[in-house]
Biopython code that builds the backbone (N, CA, C, O; Angstrom):
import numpy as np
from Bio.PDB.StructureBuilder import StructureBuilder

atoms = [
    (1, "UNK", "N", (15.468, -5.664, 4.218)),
    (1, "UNK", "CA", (15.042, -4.279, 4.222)),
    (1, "UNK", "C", (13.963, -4.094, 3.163)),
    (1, "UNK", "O", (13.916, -4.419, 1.977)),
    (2, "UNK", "N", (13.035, -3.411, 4.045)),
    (2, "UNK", "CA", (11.714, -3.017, 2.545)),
    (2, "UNK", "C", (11.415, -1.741, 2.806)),
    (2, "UNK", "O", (11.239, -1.281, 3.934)),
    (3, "UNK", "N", (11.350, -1.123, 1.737)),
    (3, "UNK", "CA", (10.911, 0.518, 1.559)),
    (3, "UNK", "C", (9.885, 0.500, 1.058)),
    (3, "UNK", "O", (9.858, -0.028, -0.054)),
    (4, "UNK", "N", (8.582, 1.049, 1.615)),
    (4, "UNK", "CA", (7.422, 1.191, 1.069)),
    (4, "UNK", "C", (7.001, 2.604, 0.343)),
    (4, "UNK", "O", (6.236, 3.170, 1.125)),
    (5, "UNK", "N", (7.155, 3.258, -0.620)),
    (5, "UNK", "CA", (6.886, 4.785, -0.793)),
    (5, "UNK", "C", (5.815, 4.968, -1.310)),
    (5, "UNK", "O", (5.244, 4.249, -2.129)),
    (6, "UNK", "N", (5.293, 6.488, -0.610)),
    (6, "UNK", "CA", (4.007, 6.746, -1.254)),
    (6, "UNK", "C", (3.701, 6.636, -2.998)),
    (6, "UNK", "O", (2.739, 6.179, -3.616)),
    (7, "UNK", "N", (4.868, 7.218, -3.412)),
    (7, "UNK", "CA", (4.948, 7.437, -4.796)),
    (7, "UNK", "C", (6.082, 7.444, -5.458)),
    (7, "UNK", "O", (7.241, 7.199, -5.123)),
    (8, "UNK", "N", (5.561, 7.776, -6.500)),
    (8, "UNK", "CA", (7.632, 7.747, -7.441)),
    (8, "UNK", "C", (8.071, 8.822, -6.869)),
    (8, "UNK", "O", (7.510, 9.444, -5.967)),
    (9, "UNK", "N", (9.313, 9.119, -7.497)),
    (9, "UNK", "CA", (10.114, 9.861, -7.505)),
    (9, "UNK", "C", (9.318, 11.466, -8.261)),
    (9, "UNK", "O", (8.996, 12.513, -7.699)),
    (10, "UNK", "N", (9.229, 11.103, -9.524)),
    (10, "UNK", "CA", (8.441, 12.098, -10.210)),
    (10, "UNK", "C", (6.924, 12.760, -9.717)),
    (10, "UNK", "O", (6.478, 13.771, -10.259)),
    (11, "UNK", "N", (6.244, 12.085, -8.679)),
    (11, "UNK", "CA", (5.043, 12.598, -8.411)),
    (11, "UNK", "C", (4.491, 12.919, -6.893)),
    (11, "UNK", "O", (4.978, 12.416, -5.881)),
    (12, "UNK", "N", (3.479, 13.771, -6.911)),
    (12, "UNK", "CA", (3.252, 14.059, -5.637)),
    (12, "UNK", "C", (2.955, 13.615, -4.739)),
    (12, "UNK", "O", (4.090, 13.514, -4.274)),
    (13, "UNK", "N", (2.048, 13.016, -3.641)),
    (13, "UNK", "CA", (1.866, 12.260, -2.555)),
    (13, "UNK", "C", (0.366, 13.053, -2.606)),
    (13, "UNK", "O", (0.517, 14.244, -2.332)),
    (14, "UNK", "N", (-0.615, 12.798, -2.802)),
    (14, "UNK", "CA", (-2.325, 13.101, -2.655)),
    (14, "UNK", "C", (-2.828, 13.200, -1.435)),
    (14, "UNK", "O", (-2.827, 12.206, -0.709)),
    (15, "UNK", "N", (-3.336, 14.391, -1.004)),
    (15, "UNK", "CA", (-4.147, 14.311, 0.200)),
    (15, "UNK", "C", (-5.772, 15.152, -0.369)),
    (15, "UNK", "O", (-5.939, 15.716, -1.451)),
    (16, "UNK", "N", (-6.405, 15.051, 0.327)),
    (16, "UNK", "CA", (-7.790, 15.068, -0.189)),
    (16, "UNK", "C", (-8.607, 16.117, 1.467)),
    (16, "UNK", "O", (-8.205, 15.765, 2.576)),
    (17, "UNK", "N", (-9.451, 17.048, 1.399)),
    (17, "UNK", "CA", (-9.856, 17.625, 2.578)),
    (17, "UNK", "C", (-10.593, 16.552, 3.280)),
    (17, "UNK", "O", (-10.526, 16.372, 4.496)),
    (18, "UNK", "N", (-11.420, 15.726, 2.321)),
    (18, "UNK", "CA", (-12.710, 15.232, 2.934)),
    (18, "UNK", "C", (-12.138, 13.556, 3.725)),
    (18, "UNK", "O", (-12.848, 12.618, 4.088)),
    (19, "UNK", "N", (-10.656, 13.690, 3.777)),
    (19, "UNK", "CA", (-10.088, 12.598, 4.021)),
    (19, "UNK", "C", (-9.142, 12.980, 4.893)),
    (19, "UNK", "O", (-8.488, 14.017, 4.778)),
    (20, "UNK", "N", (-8.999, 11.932, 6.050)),
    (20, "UNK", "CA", (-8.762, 12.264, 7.548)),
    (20, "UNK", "C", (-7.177, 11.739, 7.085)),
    (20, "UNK", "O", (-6.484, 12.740, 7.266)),
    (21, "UNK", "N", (-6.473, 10.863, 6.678)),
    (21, "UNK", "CA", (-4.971, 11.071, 6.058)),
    (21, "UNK", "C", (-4.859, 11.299, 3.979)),
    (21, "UNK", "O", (-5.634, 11.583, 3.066)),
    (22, "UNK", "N", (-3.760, 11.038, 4.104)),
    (22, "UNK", "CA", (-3.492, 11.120, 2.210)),
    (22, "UNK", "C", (-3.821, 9.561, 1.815)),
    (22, "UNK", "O", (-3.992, 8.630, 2.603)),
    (23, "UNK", "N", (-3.864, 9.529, 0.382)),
    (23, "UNK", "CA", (-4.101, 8.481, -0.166)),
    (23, "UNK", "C", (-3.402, 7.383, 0.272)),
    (23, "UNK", "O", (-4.086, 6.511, 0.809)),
    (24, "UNK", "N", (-1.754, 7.121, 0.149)),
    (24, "UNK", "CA", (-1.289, 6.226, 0.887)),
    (24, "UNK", "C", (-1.287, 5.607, 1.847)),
    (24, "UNK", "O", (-1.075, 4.399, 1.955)),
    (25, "UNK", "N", (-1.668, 6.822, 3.140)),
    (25, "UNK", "CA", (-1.703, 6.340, 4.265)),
    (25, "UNK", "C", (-3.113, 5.582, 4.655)),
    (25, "UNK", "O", (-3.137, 4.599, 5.396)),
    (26, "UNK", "N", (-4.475, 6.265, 3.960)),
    (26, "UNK", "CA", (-5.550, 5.732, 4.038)),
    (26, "UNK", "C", (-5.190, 4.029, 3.613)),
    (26, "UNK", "O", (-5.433, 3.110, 4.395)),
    (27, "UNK", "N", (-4.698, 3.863, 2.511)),
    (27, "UNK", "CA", (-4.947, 2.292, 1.862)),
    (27, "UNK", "C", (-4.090, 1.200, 2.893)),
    (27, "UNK", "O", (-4.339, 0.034, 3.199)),
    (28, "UNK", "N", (-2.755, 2.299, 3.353)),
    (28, "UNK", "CA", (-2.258, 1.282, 3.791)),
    (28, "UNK", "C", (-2.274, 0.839, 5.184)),
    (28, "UNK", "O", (-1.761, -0.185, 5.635)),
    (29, "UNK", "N", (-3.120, 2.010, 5.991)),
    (29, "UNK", "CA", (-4.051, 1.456, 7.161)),
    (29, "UNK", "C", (-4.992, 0.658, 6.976)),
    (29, "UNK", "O", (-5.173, -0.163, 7.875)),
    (30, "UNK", "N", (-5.866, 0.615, 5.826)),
    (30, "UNK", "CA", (-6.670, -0.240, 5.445)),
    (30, "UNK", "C", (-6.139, -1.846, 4.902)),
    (30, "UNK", "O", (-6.734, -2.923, 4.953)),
    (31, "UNK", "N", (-5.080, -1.574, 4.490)),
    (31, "UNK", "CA", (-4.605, -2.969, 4.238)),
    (31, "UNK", "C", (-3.834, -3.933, 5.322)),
    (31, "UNK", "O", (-3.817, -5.164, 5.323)),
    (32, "UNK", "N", (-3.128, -2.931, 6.349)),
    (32, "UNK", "CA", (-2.364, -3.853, 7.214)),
    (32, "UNK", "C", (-3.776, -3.766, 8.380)),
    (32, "UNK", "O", (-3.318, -3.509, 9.493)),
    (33, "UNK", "N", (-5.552, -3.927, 8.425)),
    (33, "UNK", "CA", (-6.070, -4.427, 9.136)),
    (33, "UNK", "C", (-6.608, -5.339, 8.027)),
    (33, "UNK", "O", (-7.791, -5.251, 8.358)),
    (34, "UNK", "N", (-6.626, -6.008, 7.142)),
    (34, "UNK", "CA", (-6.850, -7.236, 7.090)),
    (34, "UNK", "C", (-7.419, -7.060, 5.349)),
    (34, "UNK", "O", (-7.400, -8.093, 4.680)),
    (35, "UNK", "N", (-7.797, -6.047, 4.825)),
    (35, "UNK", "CA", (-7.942, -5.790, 3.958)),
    (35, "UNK", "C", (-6.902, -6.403, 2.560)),
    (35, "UNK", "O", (-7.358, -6.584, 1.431)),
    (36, "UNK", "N", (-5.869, -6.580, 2.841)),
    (36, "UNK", "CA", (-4.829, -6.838, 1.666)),
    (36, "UNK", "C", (-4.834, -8.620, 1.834)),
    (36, "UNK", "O", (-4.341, -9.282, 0.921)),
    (37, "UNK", "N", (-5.367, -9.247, 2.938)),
    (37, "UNK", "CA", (-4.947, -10.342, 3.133)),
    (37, "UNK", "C", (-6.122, -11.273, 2.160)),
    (37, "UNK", "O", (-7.194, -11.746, 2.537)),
    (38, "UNK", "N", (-5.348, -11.345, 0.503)),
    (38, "UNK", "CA", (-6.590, -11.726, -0.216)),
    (38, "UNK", "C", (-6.958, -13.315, -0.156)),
    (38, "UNK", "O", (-8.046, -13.837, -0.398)),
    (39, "UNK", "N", (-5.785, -13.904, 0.219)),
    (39, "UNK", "CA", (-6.327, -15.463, 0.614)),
    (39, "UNK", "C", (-6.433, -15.757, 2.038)),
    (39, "UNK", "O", (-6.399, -16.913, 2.462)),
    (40, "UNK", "N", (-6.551, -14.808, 2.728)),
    (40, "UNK", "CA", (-7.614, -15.019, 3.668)),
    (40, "UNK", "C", (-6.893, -16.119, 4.778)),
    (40, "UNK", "O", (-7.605, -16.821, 5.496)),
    (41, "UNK", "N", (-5.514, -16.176, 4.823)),
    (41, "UNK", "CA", (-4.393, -16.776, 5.887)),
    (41, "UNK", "C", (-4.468, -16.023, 7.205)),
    (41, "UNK", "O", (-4.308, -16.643, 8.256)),
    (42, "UNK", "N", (-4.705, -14.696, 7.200)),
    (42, "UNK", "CA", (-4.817, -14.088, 8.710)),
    (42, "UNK", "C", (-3.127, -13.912, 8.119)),
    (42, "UNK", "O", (-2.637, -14.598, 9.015)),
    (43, "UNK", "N", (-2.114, -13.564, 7.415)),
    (43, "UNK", "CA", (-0.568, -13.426, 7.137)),
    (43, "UNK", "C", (-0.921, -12.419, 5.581)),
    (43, "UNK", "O", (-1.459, -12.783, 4.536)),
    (44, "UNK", "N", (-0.358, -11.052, 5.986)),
    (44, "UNK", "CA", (-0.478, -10.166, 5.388)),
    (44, "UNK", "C", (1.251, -9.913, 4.778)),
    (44, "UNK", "O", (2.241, -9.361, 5.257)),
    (45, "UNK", "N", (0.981, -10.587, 3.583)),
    (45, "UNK", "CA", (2.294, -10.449, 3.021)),
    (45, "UNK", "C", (2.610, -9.371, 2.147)),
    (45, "UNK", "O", (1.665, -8.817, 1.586)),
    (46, "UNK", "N", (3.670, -9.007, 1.950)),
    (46, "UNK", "CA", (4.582, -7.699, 1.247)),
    (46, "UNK", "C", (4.188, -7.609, -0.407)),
    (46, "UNK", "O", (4.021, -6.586, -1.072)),
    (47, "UNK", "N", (4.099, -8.978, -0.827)),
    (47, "UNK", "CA", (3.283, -8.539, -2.095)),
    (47, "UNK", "C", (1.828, -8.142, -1.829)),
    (47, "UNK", "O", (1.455, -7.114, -2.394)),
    (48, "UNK", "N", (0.791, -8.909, -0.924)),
    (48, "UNK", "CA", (-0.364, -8.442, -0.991)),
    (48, "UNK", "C", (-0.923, -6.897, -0.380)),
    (48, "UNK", "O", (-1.891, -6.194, -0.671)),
    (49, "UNK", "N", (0.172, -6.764, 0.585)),
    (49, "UNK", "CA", (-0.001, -5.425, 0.663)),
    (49, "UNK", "C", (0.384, -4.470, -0.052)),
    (49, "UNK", "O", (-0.079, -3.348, 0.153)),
    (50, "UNK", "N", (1.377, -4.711, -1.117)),
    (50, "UNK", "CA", (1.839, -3.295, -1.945)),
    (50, "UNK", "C", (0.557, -4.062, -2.841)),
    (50, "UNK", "O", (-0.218, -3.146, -3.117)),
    (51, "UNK", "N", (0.290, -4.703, -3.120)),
    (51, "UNK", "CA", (-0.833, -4.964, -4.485)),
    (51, "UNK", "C", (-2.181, -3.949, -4.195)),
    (51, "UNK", "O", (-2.671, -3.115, -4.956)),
    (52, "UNK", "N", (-2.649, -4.375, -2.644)),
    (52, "UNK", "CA", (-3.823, -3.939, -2.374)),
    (52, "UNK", "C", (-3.673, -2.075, -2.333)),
    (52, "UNK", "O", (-4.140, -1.246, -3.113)),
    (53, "UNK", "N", (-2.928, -1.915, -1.233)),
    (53, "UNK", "CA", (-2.290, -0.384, -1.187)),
    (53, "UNK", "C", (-1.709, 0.516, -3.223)),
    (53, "UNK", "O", (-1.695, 1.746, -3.258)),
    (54, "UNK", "N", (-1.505, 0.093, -3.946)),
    (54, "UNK", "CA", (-1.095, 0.198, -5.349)),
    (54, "UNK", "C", (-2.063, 0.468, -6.054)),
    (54, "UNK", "O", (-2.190, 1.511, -6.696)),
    (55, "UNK", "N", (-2.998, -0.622, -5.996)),
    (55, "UNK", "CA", (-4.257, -0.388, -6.884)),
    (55, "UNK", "C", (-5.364, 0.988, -6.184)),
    (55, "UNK", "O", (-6.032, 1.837, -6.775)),
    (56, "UNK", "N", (-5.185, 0.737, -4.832)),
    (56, "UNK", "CA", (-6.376, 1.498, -4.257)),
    (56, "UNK", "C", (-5.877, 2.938, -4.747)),
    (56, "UNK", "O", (-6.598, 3.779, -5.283)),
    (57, "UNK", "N", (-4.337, 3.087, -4.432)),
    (57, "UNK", "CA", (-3.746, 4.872, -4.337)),
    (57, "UNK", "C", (-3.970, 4.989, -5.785)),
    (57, "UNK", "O", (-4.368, 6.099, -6.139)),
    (58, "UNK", "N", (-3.778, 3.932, -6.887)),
    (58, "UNK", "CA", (-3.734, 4.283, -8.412)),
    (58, "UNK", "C", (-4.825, 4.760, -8.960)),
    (58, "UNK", "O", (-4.733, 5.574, -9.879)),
    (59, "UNK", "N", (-6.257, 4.259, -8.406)),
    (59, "UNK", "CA", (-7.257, 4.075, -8.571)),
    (59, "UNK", "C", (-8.036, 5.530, -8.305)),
    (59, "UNK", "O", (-8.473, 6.302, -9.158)),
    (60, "UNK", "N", (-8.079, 5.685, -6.572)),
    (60, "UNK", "CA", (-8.574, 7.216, -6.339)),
    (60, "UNK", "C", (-7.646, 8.500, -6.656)),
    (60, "UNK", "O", (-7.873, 9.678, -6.933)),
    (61, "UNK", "N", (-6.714, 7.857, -6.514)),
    (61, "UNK", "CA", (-5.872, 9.476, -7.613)),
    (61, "UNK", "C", (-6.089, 9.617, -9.006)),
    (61, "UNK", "O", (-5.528, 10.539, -9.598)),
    (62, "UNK", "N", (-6.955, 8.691, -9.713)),
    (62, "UNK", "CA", (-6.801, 8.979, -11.225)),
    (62, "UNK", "C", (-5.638, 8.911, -12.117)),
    (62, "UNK", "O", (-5.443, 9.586, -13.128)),
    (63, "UNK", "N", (-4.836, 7.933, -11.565)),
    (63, "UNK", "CA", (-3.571, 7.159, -11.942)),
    (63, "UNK", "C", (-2.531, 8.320, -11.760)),
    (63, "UNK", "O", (-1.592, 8.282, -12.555)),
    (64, "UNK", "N", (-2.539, 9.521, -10.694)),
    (64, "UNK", "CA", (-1.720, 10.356, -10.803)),
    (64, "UNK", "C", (-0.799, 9.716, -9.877)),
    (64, "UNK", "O", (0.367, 9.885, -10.233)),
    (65, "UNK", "N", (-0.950, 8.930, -8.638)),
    (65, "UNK", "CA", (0.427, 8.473, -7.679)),
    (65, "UNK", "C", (0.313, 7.030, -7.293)),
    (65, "UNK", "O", (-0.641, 6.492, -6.732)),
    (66, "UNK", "N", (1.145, 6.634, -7.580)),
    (66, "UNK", "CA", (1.270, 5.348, -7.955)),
    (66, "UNK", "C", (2.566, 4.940, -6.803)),
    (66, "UNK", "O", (3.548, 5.648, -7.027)),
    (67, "UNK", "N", (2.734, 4.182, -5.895)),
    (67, "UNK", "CA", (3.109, 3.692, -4.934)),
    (67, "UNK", "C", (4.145, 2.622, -5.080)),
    (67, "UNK", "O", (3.899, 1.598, -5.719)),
    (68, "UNK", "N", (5.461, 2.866, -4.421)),
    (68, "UNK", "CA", (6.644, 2.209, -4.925)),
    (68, "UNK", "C", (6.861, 1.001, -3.989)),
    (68, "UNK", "O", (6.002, 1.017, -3.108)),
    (69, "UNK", "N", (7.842, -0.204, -3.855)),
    (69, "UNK", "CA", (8.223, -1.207, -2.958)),
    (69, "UNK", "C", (9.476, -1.265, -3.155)),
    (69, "UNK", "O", (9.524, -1.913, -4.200)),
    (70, "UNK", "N", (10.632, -1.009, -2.838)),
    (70, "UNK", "CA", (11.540, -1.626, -3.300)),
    (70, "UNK", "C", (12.286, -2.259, -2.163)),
    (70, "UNK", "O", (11.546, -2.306, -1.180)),
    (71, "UNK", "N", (13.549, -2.798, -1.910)),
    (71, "UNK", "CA", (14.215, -3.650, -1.283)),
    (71, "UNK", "C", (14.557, -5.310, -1.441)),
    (71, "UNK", "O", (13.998, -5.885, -2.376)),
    (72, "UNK", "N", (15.483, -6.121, -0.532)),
    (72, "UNK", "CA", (15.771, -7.065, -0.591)),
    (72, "UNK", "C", (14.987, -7.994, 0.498)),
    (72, "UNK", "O", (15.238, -8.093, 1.699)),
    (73, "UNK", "N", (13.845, -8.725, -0.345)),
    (73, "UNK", "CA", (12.814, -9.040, 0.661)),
    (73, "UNK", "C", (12.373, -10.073, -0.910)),
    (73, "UNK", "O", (12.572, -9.956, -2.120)),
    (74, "UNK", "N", (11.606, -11.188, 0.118)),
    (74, "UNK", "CA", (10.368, -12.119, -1.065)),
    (74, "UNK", "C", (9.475, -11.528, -0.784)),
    (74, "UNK", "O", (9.193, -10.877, 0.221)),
    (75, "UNK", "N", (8.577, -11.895, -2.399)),
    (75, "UNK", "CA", (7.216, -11.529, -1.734)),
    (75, "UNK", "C", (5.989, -11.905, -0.722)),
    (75, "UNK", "O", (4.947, -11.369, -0.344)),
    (76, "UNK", "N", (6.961, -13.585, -0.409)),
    (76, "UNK", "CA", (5.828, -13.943, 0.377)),
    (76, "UNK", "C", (6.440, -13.803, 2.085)),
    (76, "UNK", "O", (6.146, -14.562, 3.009)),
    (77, "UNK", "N", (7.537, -12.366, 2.154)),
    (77, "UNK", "CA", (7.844, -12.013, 3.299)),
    (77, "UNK", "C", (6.256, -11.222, 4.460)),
    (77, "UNK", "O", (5.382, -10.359, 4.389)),
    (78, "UNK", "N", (6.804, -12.325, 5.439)),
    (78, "UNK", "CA", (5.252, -11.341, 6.439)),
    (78, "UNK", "C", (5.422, -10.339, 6.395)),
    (78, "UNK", "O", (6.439, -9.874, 5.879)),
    (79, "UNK", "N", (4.435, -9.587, 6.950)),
    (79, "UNK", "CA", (4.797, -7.554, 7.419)),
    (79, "UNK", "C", (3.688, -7.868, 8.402)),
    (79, "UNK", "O", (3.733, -7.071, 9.339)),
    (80, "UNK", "N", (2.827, -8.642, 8.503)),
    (80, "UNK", "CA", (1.792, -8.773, 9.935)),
    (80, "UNK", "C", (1.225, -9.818, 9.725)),
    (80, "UNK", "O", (0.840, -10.062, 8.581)),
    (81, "UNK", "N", (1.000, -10.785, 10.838)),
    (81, "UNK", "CA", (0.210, -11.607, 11.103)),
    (81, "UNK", "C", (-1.511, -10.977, 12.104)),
    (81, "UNK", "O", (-1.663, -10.429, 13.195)),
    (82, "UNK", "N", (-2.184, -11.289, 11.356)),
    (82, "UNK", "CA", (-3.177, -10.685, 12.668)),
    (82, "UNK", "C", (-4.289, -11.778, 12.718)),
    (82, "UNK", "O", (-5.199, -11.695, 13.543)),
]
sb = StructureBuilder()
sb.init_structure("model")
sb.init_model(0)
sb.init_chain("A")
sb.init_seg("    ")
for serial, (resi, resn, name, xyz) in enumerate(atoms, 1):
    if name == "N":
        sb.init_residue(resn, " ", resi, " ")
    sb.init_atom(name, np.array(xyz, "f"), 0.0, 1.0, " ", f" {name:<3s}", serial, name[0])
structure = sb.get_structure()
């Protein structure tokens, strides 16, 4: 089981007008098409996607929402092959 959350507990979830979803959802459409896959295997794993999705939401929010993983999973569990 893996839980991916937009954010902590303590903070809000960011959406932006000039942006067609919220911060989370933007990165992490962007990461499960190929974007997170940083060594370049075509195998988009659970660490590289919370890494890629983490930094991006930390980054354009101005470190206000910061993006959680938790569960009983490795990190080098798939979440997509493409």
């Amino acid at each position: 089981v893996m839980l991916f959350l937009s954010s902590r507990n303590n903070e809000n979830s960011i959406e932006r007008r000039d942006m067609e979803n919220g911060f989370f959802t933007t990165y992490l459409q962007k990461g499960l098409r190929g974007y997170a896959d940083t060594n370049r295997n075509r195998i988009i794993t659970a660490k590289e996607l919370f890494d890629f999705v983490h930094e991006g939401v930390t980054e354009i929010s101005d470190n206000k929402q910061h993006p959680v993983m938790w569960g009983n999973f490795s990190d080098n569990m798939p979440v997509i092959k493409w």
